[in-house]
C-alpha positions as CSV (number, residue, x, y, z in Angstrom):
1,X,-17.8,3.0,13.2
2,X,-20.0,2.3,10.4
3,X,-17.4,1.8,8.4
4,X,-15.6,-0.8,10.1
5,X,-19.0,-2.6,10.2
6,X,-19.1,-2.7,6.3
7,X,-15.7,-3.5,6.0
8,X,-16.6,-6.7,8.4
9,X,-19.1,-8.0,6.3
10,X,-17.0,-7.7,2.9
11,X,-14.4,-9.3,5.0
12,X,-17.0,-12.5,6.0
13,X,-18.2,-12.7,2.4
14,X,-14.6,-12.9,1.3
15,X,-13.6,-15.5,3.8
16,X,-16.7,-17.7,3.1
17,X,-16.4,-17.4,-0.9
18,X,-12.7,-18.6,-0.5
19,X,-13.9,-21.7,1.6
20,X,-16.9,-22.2,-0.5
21,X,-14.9,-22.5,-3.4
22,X,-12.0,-24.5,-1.4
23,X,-14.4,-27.2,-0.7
24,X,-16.2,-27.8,-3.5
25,X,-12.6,-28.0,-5.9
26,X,-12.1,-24.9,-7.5
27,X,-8.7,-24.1,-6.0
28,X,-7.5,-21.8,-8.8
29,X,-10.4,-19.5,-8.3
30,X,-10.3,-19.7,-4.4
31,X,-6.6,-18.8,-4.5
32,X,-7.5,-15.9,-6.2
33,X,-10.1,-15.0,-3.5
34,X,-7.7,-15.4,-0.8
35,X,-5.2,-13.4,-2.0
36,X,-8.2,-10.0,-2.6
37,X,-9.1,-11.4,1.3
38,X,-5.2,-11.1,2.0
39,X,-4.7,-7.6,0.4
40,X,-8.1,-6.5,2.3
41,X,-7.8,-6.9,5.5
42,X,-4.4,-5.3,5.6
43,X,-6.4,-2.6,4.3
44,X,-9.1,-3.0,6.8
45,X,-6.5,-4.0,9.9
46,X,-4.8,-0.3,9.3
47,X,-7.8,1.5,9.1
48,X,-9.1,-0.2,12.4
49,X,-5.7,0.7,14.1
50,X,-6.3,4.2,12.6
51,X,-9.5,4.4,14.3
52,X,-8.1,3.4,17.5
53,X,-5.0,5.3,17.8
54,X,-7.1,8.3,16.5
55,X,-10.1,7.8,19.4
56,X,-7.2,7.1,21.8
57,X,-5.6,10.3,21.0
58,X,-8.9,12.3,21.1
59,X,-9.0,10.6,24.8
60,X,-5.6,12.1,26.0
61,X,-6.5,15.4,24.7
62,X,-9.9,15.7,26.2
63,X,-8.3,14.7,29.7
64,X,-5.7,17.5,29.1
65,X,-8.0,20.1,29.0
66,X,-10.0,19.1,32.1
């Protein structure tokens, strides 16, 4: 869980550099932002889905053995 806390956080100050940079004209630069912010919450998006499949799995199993 801690994990996907940090990840979060990157995630915001990602988002907010890109629209920082957006709005004050630096385009070229923000475009480059977006696309790391792109590319990391894929990242993050898979490892939340991990994490929820994975604690969903652990769920059926426990209920199994009861």
């Amino acid at each position: 869980m801690k994990t996907i806390l940090i990840w979060s956080i990157i995630q915001f100050i990602f988002l907010t550099g890109t629209t920082m940079l957006f709005i004050n004209g630096h385009q070229d630069l923000a475009g480059n932002f977006y696309d790391i912010f792109t590319a990391q919450f894929i990242i993050f998006a898979g490892h939340v889905l991990h994490f929820l499949l994975k604690k969903e799995k652990t769920r059926l199993t426990d209920t199994d053995k009861k």
